[in-house]
N, C-alpha and C positions, 0 to 999 in steps of 0.2 A: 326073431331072436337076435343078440347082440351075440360079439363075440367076448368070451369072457377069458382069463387067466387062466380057468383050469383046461379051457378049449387050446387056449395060447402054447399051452408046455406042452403038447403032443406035437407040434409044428418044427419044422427040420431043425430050424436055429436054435430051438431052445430045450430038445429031449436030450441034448447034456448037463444043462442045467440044475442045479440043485436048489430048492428049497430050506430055505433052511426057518420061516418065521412065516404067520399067515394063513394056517394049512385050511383052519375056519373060514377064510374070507376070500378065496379063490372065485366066486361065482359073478364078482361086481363086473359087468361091462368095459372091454377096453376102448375109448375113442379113440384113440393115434397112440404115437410111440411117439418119446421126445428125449432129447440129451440134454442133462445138465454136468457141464465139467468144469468150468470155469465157478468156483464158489467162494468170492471172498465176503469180508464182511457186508458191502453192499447187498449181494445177493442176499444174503441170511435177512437182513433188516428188510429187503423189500415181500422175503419170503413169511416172516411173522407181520409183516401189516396185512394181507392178506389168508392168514390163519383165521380159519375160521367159516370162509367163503371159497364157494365152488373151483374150484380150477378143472376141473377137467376130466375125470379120468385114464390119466396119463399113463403110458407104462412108461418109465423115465430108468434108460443106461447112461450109466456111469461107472469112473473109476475113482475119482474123487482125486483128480491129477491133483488140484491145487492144494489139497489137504490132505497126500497119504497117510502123514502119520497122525493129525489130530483129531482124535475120535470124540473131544466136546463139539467139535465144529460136524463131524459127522453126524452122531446123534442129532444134532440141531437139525440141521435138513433133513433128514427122516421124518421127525416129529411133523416137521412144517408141512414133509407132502402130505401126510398122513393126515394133519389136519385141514388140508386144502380138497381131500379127496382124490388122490391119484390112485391110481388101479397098481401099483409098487415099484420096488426099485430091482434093478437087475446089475450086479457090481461085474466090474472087467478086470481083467487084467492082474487078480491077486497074484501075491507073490512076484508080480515086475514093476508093478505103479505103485498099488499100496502092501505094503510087506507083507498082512494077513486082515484076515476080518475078526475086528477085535469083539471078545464075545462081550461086553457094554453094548455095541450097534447088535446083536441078535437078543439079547436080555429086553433090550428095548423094544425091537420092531415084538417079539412075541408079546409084552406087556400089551403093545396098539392094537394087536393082531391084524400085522400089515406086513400084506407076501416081500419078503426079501429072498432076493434069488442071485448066485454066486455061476458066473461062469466059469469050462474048468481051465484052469491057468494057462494061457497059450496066446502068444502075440496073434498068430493068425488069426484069428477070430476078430470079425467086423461087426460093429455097430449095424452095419448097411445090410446083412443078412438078417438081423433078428425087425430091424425096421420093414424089409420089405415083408418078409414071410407074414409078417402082423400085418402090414397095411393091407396085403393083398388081401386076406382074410378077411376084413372090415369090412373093404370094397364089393367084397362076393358078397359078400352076408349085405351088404344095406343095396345090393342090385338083384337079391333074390329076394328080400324081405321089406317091402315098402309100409308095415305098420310102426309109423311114426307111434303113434297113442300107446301100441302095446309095448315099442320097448320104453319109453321115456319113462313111463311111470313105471316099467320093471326096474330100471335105471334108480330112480328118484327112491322107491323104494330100499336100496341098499345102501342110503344116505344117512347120514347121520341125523337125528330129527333138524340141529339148527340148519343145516345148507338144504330142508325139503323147499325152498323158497320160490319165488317168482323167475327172480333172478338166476336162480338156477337153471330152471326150464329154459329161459331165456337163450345162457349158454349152450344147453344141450341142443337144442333147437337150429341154432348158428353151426356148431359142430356137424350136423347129421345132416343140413341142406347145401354147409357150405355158402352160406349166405349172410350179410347183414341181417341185424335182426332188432328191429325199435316197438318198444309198445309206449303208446301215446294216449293221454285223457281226453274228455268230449272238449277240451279247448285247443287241442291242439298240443298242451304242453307233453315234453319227454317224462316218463314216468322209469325207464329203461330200459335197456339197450347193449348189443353186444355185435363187435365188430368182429367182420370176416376179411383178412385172416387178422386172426386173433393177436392181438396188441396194436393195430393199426392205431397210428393216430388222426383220422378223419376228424372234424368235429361233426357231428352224429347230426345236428342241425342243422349245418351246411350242405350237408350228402342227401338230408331228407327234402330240401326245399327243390335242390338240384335235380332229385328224382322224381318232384310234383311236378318238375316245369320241364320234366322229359328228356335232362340232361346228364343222365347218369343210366347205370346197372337197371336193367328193369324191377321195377318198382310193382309189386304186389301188394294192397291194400287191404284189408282183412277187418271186417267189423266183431268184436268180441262184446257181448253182453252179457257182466257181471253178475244180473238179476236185481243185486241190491244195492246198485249203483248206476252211476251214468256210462251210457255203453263206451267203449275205447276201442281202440285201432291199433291192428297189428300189420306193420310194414317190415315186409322181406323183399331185401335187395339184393338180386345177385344176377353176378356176370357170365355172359355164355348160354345156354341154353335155359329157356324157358322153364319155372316151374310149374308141373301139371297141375291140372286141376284137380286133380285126389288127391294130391302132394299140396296145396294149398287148403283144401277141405282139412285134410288130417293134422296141419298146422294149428287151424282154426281152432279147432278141435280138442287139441295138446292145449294151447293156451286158456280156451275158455275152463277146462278142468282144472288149469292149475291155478286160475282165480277164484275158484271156487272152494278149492283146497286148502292155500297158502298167500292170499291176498292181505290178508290180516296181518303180517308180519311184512308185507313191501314198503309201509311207510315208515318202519321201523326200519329199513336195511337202508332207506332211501337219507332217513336221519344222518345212518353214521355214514353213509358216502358227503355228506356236506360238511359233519364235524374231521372227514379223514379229509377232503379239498381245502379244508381251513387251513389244516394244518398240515399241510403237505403243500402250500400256496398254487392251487392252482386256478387262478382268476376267472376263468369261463365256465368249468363246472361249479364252483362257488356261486356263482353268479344266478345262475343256472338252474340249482337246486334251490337256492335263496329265494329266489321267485316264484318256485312250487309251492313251498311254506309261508309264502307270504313274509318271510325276514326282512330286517333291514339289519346286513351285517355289519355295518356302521355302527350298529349300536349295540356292537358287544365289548364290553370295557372290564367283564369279570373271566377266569377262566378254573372252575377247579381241575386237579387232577388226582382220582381215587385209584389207587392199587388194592390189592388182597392181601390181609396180613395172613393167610392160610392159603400155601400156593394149590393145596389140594380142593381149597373152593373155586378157582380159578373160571370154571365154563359158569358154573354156578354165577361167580358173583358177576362175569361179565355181560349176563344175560338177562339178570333182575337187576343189577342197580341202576340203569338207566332209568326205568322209567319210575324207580323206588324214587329217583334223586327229581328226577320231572316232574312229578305229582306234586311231592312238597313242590319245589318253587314256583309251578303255575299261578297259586294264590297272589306269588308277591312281584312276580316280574313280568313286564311286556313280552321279554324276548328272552326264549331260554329255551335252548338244545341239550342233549345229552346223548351219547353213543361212546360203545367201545374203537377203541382205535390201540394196537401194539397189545400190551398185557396193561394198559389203563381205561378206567371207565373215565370222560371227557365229559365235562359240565361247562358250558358255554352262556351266558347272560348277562344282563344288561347290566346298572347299576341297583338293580334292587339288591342285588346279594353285595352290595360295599357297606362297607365300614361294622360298625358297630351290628346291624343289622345283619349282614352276613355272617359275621362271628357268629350268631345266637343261632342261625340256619346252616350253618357246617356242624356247630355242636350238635343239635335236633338229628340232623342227617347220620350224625357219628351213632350216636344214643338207637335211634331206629336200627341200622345196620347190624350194630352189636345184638342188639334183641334177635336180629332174626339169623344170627349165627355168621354174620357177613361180614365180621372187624376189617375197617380199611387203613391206609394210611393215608391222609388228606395233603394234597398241595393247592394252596388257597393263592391265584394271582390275581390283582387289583389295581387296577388305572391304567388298565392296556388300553392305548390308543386308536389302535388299528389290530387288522389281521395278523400284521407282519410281526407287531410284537406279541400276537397271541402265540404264533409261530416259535419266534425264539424262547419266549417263556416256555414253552413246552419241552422242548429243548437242551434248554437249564436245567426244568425242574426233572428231568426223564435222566440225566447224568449225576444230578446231583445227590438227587432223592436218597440213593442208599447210602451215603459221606452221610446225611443228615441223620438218616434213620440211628448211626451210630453215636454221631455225637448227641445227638437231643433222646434216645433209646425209649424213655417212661410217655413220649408226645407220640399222637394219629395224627396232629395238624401241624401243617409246616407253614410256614409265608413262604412267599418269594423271596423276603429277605436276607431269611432264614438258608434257604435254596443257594443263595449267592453266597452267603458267608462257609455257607459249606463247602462249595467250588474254590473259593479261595484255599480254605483252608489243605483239602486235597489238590491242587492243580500248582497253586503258589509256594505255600509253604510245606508239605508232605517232598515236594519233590527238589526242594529249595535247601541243604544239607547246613549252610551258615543260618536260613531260617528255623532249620528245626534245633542245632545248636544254643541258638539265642531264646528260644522258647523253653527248652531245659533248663536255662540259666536263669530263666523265671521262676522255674519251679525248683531249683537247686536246694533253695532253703529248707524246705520243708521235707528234704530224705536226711538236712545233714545231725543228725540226732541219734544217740543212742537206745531213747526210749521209743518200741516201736507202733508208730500212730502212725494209721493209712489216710495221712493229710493232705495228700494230693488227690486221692479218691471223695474225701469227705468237700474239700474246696470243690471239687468238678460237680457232685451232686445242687453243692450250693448253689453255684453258679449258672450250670448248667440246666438243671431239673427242678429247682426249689425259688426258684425266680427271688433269690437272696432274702431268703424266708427261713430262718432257724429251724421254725414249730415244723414247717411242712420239710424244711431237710431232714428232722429227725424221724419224721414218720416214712422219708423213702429211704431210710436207713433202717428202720426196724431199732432205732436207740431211743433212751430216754433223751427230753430236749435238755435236761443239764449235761449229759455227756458229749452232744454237739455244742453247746455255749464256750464246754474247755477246749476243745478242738479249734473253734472260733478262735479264743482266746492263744491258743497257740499260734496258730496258723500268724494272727495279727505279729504275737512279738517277735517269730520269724523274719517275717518280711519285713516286719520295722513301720504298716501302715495296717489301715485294716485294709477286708480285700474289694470291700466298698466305694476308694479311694479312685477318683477320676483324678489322670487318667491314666494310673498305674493300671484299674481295674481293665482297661483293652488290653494291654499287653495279657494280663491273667487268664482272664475272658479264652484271648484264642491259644495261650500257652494247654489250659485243661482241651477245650475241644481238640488241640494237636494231639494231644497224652491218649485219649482216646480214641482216636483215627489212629495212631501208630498201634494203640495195645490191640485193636482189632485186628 
């Protein structure tokens, strides 16, 4: 048996503690205690790229020094641990660090139904009592209780379906031996892997070669057989005393069930650890996992990026449209990856998805998605070079996206260059007060009137939405098209040219998209 949360609150540290969120979900397994106090936005970004995926079962004190009073940024890291799988949070120090706990952070945590716990106000109170009371606990229970199989899969079971993975076990495994932890295919290649102590940066290949040729952690070698595949090898590496031979049977053991359980979704999780090494530039994992798939990331030159236009599909859409969006392009391209990464589903390919050709397969993809209740907003980039600009494209298109969403508003598919003129428009000229000035003075004409025509509205649909198309402005107006042709016809003898006119029409152009980045 593990020790759990509702075992945890009878324990000296914590029977003053209050509950306040969770009361359902007390029975998950604690691994360790850990502190997070330092939360800026770093943390938060590195905390939603790994949304989604195991962390731990943490019980995580804090007081939230860095953010007592903002509770978006609170709420944020709840959400995050909650969906990394942490065992809850435990806040300090109310009433001295953070002024109270604002009832938004317990709204929330009871929505997740994830234990939030309030200790009662008093500087004395240590972190270092509620850490040991729990570790000690851990340590008796996993020195009285050696069924690895029986708790991991009690564990695994209070998981949410997506994190019942390989990769999980993987973790859990490394946690409860305190050991490196590699599974390997009948070639030898890394298939994955979890470092002891956890965030080491070893490279896992270098530590395994070291440990074949006798030059590291004792090295335990473990043959696992999938059944319906080529057998593979589980290597536990760890320092100090020897792990038993029941203690490596029971390993064994843990792993071959949970390939038999949850191996169908490893190459899927393995996808998005190479589209999240792309795009997080890290060359040796890239490399790495590139050469499991047989890639040649040289030759990705396309990249889309899909969001959720309904944030309550959010797990939904993240979890079917990869392989929604991989199926279509299989037919058409050599090289093409797809995986969630942040709150975007990542489509990565070669030049089959360029030009003309791509246009007609982001539409296809839009069309399908919408059918099956899944509307996205599309960022289409094209003639990437390398990684490095798949990188920054990402980048661009992750800041810009919502400037765009507003000025372009009736469009699911963006360019890139679409993306950049959006960043201009908010980063240059939004913030630029003689630039937005001068952009008023573009459109001055068309308020100075006594008869009242919303001709700054009707020029920005034209311009913006109606790709300087009359017929289709009047139908995203809901007007008849002779009552847009007099609008037209205004608009022109206003400004003294029509709005067609290069290259007055640039100044026009970014004068409406400013008009709507500001009215938003």
């Amino acid at each position: 048996m593990s020790v759990t949360l509702k075992q945890a609150l009878v324990l000296p540290s914590l029977r003053q503690a209050t509950l306040l969120a969770g009361f359902d979900n007390l029975d998950r397994p604690i691994t360790s205690v850990n502190v997070l106090e330092y939360i800026g936005t770093e943390t938060l970004h590195q905390q939603n790229e790994t949304a989604g995926r195991f962390a731990g079962g943490e019980l995580v004190l804090t007081c939230f020094s860095s953010i007592p009073t903002n509770v978006n940024a609170q709420c944020e890291c709840l959400r995050a641990l909650a969906q990394v799988g942490q065992a809850g949070l435990v806040l300090y120090y109310v009433g001295t660090v953070m002024p109270q706990v604002d009832p938004a952070l317990v709204t929330l945590a009871q929505e997740l139904d994830f234990p939030l716990l309030v200790m009662p106000p008093r500087m004395e109170l240590r972190y270092s009592e509620v850490i040991g009371d729990v570790m000690d606990a851990i340590l008796r229970d996993q020195a009285d209780n050696t069924h690895l199989l029986g708790d991991i899969l009690e564990h695994m079971t209070l998981l949410p379906e997506h994190q019942r993975t390989v990769d999980t076990v993987l973790q859990l495994l490394s946690d409860r031996l305190r050991a490196t932890v590699l599974l390997l295919d009948s070639t030898g290649q890394l298939l994955g892997a979890c470092a002891w102590p956890r965030g080491s940066q070893t490279d896992m290949t270098d530590l395994l070669i070291q440990a074949r040729q006798g030059n590291a952690d004792q090295c335990c070698r473990l043959t696992i057989d999938p059944g319906d595949a080529a057998p593979m090898e589980l290597c536990l590496l760890k320092a100090g005393q020897p792990l038993s031979n029941e203690v490596q049977q029971q390993a064994q053991d843990v792993m071959q069930l949970a390939l038999n359980l949850w191996s169908l979704k490893h190459a899927e999780l393995a996808i998005e650890e190479l589209v999240r090494a792309i795009l997080r530039d890290e060359p040796i994992k890239m490399r790495r996992l590139a050469a499991l798939f047989r890639l040649n990331v040289a030759s990705i030159h396309c990249m889309w990026m899909l969001s959720p236009l309904d944030p309550a599909c959010r797990e939904e859409f993240l979890r079917r449209v990869p392989t929604i969006a991989s199926q279509l392009l299989e037919p058409h391209c050599q090289a093409a990856i797809a995986g969630s990464y942040q709150d975007f589903v990542i489509v990565l390919a070669d030049n089959g998805v360029f030009g003309p050709e791509g246009e007609a397969l982001a539409a296809r993809l839009d069309e399908q998605l919408k059918s099956e209740g899944l509307g996205a907003s599309f960022v289409c980039c094209q003639g990437l070079e390398n990684t490095a600009q798949v990188r920054a494209a990402f980048l661009r298109s992750s800041e810009g996206l919502p400037s765009a969403q507003t000025i372009w508003p009736t469009r699911t598919v963006h360019t890139l260059g679409e993306i950049d003129f959006a960043l201009h428009c908010k980063n240059d000229l939004v913030q630029d007060e003689a630039s937005v000035t001068r952009c008023r003075a573009v459109l001055a004409p068309l308020h100075s009137s006594s008869e009242e025509l919303p001709l700054v509205d009707t020029l920005a649909v034209y311009l913006l939405d109606a790709d300087q198309n009359i017929a289709r402005c009047a139908q995203q107006l809901f007007l008849h098209k002779n009552t847009v042709k007099y609008r037209y016809q205004q608009i022109t003898h206003r400004l003294g040219h029509t709005p067609d006119k290069l290259p007055e029409l640039t100044a026009l152009y970014e004068a409406v998209a400013l008009y709507r980045l500001l009215e938003k």
